[in-house]
N, C-alpha and C positions, 0 to 999 in steps of 0.2 A: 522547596528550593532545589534547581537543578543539580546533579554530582556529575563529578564525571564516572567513570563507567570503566572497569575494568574487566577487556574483550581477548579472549586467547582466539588470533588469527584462524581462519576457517581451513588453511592448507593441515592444520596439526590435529584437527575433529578427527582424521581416520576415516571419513567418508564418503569425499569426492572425489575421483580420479581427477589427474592433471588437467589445467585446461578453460577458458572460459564457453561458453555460459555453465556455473554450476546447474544441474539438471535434478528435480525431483518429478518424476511423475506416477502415475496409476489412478485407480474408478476413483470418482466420488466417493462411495460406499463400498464398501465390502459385500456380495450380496448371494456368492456359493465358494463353496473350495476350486469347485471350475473355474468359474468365473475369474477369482483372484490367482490360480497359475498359470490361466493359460493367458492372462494380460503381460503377467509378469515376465513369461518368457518369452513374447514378442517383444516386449521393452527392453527387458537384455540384452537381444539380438541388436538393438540400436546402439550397446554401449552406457545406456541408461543404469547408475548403478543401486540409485539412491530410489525404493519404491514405495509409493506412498497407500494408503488406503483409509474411506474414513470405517471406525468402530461405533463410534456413537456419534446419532446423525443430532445437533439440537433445532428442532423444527419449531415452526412458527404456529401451527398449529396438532393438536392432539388428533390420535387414531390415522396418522400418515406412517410411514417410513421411518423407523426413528434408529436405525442400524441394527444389526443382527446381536450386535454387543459381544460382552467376551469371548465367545467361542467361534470369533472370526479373528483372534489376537492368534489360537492357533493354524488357520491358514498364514497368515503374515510367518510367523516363525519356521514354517513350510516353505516360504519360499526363502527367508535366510538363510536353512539345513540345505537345503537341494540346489540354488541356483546363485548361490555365495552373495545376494544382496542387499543391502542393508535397508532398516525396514522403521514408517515412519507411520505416524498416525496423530489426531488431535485429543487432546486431553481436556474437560473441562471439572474437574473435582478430583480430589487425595483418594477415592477408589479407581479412578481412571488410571490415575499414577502408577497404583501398587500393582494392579493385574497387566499394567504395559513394564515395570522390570519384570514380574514372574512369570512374561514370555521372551524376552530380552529384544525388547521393541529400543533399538539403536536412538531415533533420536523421537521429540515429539515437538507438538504445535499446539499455541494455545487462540482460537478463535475469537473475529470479531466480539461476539457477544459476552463469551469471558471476560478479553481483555478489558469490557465497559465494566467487569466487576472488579472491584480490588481484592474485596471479600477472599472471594472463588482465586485472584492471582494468586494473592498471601496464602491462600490453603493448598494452592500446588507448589510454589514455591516452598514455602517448609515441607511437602513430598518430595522431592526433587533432591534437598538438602544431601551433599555431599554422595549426590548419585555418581556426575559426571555426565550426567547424558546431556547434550546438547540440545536446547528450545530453542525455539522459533517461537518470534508474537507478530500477530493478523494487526493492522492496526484495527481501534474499536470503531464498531458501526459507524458512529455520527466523526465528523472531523474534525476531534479533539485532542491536539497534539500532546497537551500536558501529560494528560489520562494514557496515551502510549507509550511516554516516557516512565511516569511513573509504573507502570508493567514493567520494564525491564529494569528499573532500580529495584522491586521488588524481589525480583530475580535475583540482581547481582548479590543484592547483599545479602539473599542465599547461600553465596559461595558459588554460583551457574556463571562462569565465565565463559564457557562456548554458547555463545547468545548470539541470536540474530534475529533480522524482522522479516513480515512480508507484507507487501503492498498489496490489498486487493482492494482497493476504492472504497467510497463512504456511501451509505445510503442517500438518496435523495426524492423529493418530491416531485422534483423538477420532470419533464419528459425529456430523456437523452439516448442516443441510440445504446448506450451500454444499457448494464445491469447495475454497477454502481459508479455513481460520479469518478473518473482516476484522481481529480486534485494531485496535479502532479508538485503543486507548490508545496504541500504537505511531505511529502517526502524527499523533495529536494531541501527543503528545513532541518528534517531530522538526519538526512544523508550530512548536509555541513556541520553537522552540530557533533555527530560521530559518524568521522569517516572511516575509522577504522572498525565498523560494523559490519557484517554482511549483511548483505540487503537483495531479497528475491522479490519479485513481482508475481502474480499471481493472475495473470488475464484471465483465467476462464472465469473465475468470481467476477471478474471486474469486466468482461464482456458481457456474459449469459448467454453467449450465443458464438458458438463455434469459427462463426465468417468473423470477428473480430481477433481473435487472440492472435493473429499473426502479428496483426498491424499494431498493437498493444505491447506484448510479447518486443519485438523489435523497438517500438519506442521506450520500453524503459532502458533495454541494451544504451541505445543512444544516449539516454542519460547516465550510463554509467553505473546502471546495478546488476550487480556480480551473476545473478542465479533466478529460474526461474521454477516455479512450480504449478503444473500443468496435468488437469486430468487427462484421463487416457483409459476406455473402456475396450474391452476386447469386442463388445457386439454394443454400440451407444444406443439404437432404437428400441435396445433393452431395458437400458439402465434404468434401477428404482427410484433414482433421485439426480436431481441434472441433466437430463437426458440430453439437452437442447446446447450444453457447454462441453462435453466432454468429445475426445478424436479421438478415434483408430489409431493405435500404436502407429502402426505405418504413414498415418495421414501426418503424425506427431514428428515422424521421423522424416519427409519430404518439407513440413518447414523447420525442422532444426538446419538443414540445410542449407535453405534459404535465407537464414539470420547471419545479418554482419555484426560481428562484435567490435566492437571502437576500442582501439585504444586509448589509455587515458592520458598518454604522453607519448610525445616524440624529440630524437634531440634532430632532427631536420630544422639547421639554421632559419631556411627560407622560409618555415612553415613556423618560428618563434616569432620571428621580426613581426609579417604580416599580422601574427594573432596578437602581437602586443602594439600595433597600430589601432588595431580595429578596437581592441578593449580601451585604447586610451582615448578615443573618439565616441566611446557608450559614456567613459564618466566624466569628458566634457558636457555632452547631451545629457545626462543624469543630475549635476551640476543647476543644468540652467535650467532643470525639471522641478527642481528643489527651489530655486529665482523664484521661479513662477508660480510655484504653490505658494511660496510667503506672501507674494504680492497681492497673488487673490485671496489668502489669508487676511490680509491687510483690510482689502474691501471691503469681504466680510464682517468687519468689524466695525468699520465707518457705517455700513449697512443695520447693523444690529443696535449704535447709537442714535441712529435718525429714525427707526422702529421705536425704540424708547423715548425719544422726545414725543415721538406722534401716537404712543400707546398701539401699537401696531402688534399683532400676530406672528409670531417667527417664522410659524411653518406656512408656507401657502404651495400649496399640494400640487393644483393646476399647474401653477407655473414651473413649478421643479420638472413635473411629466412632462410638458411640453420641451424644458430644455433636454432630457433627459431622453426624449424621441429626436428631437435636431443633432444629436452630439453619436448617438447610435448609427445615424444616415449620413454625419459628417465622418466615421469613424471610418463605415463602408467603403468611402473613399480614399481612402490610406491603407487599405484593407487590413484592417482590424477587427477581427471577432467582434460579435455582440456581447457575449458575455463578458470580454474581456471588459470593453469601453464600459458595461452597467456597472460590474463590481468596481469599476479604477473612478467612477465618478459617481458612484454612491457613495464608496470612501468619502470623497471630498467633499458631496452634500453633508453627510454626519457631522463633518469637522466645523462645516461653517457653521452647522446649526446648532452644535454643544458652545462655540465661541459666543456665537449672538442670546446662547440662552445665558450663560455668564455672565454676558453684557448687563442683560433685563434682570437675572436674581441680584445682581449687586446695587440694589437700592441704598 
């Protein structure tokens, strides 16, 4: 059962300067002591205060890259000592935990593939136990919003009140120009659900390819998430891992520039009326969205009696694809994404066809 969540405000962490977009960035990896100061102090230079690096890489397959591991927790504490910046990394196990406070690694992050573990959350979260240090949770691989929830109840009832998330999209089958699907309905779910979370996005994970994170990056801004967190390699045609996602400090700092940040209010009278017009004109149209679903609800079910008087098959395959290509090429003309129109009238198909199976078990 869901709880609610108690979040101590992200201004009072001690680790973002004033200001929107909160900013985390630095390599993938960690992969020399060069490597990790001299990124760091080109990120500086931007204002950037919060630097990130990963310590242990968890890889999909064995004999790859799997991070340099502890003895890259003391460069990170190197650039804490010399260049005053606070210093982050991901954690996936209670020895991850212990060797990130006894180098005084500021905040940490726990990764899609963790957070599908509860196991592994509950073993970092009783590490964590009355540390203070502020987490971040990736949501988990596949697009399981309970299973991200439950990560941070986990957490909280740690006693981890500086808690936030990060968006980096869900794996998928599909072919998409990203690296992982964004589902941005997932996280505008969990953003209403607790709004007083901080919430980062994560494009490079959710691009995999550098020409995306601008455009990524700037659409979560628009939706209204606070912080982003973005690799950034000092020489990327180097990098051991990521190569293909991470930007030039400088390249990182010509579109932090270019990012509009939205406000999430304004008291401009003329800009309340119009927005309270336009909203009360979606939930007349929403209204008669709702009409119209009962109604072919309705159908459906006169459909599923005249199937049962005549011993008839519920599903007929053919004819679903066939409407379900007309309503795709009807959709085009309104211009409406494909995917949107497949997932919003597969729904519907399901429903009529769990109603009419109803129909036929109630002998």
């Amino acid at each position: 059962m869901e709880k609610n969540l108690e979040i101590m405000p992200v201004g009072r962490w001690g680790l973002f300067p004033d200001g929107l977009p909160l900013m985390i960035a630095g390599p993938c990896s960690a992969e020399s002591e060069v490597q990790i100061m001299e990124t760091a102090r080109r990120l500086k230079a931007l204002g950037i205060n919060v630097f990130r690096a990963g310590i242990w890489k968890p890889r999909t397959h064995p004999n790859t890259f799997e991070g340099v591991g502890t003895k890259g927790l003391k460069w990170l504490q190197r650039v804490k000592n010399e260049l005053g910046m606070k210093i982050c990394t991901e954690v996936a196990s209670e020895r991850h935990v212990f060797d990130c406070l006894k180098f005084g690694v500021d905040m940490v992050w726990i990764g899609a593939r963790t957070t599908a573990n509860p196991f592994l959350v509950q073993e970092i979260a009783d590490a964590l136990k009355d540390t203070g240090i502020p987490v971040l949770v990736k949501n988990p691989v596949n697009p399981d919003l309970d299973l991200w929830i439950g990560a941070l109840e986990r957490l909280n009832q740690a006693g981890i009140m500086k808690l936030g998330v990060i968006h980096r999209g869900f794996s998928t089958f599909e072919k998409i120009r990203y690296r992982n699907s964004p589902e941005w309905q997932i996280a505008i779910e969990l953003r209403s659900r607790y709004p007083e979370m901080p919430f980062f996005c994560d494009p490079s994970h959710m691009a995999g390819d550098r020409k995306y994170i601008r455009e990524l990056s700037q659409r979560s801004l628009d939706l209204g998430l606070e912080g982003l967190m973005i690799e950034s390699h000092c020489d990327p045609t180097c990098a051991l891992s990521d190569a293909g996602q991470q930007l030039l400090p400088e390249q990182l700092g010509e579109m932090m520039k270019s990012l509009v940040v939205r406000a999430h209010d304004t008291d401009s009278p003329e800009y309340k009326e119009n927005i309270d017009q336009l909203r009360a004109q979606i939930d007349v149209i929403d209204e008669s969205l709702l009409s119209l679903l009962g109604s072919r609800m309705g159908i459906s079910r006169q459909i599923g009696e005249y199937k049962k008087v005549n011993n008839i098959a519920i599903l007929q395959t053919s004819r679903w694809d066939s409407i379900l290509e007309r309503m795709i090429a009807k959709g085009a003309e309104y211009g409406l994404p494909e995917h949107f129109v497949t997932v919003v009238f597969n729904a519907i198909h399901d429903a009529s066809v769990q109603v009419q199976n109803d129909i036929l078990s109630d002998e």
